[in-house]
C-alpha positions as CSV (number, residue, x, y, z in Angstrom):
1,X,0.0,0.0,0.0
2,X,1.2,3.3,-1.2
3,X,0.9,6.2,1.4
4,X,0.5,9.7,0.6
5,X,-0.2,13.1,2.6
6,X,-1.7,15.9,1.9
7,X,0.1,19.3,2.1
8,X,-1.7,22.9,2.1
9,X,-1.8,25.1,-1.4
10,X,-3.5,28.7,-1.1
11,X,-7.2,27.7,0.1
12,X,-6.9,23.6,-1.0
13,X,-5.4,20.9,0.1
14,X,-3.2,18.9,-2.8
15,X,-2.6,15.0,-3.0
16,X,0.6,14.1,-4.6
17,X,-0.1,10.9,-7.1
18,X,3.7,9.1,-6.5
19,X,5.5,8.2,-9.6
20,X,5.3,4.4,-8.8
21,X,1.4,4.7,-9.8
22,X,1.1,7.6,-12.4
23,X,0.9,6.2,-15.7
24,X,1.0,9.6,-17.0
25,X,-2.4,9.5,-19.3
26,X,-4.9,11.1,-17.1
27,X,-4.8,14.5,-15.7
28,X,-8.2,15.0,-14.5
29,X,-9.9,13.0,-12.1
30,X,-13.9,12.9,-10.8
31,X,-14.1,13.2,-6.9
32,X,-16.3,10.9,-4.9
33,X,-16.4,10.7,-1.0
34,X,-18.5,8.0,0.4
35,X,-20.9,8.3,3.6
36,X,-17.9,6.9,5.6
37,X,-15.5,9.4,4.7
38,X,-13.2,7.5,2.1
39,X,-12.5,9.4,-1.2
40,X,-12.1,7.4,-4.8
41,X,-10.5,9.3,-7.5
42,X,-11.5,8.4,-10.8
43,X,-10.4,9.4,-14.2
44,X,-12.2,12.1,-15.7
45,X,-13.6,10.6,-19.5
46,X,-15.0,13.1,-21.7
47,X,-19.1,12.3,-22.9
48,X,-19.0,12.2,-25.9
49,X,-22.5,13.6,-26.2
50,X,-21.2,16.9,-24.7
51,X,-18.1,17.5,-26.7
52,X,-19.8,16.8,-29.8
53,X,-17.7,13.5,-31.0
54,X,-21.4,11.7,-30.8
55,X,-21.8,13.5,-34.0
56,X,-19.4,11.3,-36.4
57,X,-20.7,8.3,-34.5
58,X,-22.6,5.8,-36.3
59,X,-24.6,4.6,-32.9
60,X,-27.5,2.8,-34.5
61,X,-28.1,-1.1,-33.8
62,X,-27.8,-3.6,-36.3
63,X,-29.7,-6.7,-37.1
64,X,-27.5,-9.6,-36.4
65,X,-30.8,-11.7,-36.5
66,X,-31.7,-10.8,-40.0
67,X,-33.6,-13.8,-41.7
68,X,-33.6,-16.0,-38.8
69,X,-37.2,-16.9,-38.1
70,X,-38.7,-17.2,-34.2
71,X,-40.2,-19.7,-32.7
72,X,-44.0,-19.1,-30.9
73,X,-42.1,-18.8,-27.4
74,X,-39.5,-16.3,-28.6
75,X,-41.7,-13.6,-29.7
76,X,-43.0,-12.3,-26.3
């Protein structure tokens, strides 16, 4: 277990991420504290439905079933 402390920057307090477990990909992370006080850091992914990459996205579903015919019990 890595241990890290928390040291005092203007009005915030900063978190060091030791070299040992940055890979060096993500720079922004989503904050989460839990009801009993622990904290999970997550990396920050953009939507992309909000930075407009959605747009060149071909997101409909094909039909891998094409042809294939149901049975009685299969159709409800």
């Amino acid at each position: 277990m890595t241990m890290v402390k928390s040291r005092k920057v203007g009005n915030s307090r900063v978190l060091t991420i030791p070299k040992e477990l940055d890979d060096g990909k993500v720079a922004e992370y989503e904050v989460f504290r839990s009801e009993d006080g622990a904290y999970l850091f997550l990396p920050a992914f953009s939507n992309p439905f909000k930075d407009g990459t959605a747009d060149v996205l071909d997101l409909r579903m094909t039909d891998e079933f094409a042809g294939v015919r149901l049975l009685d019990s299969e159709i409800e």
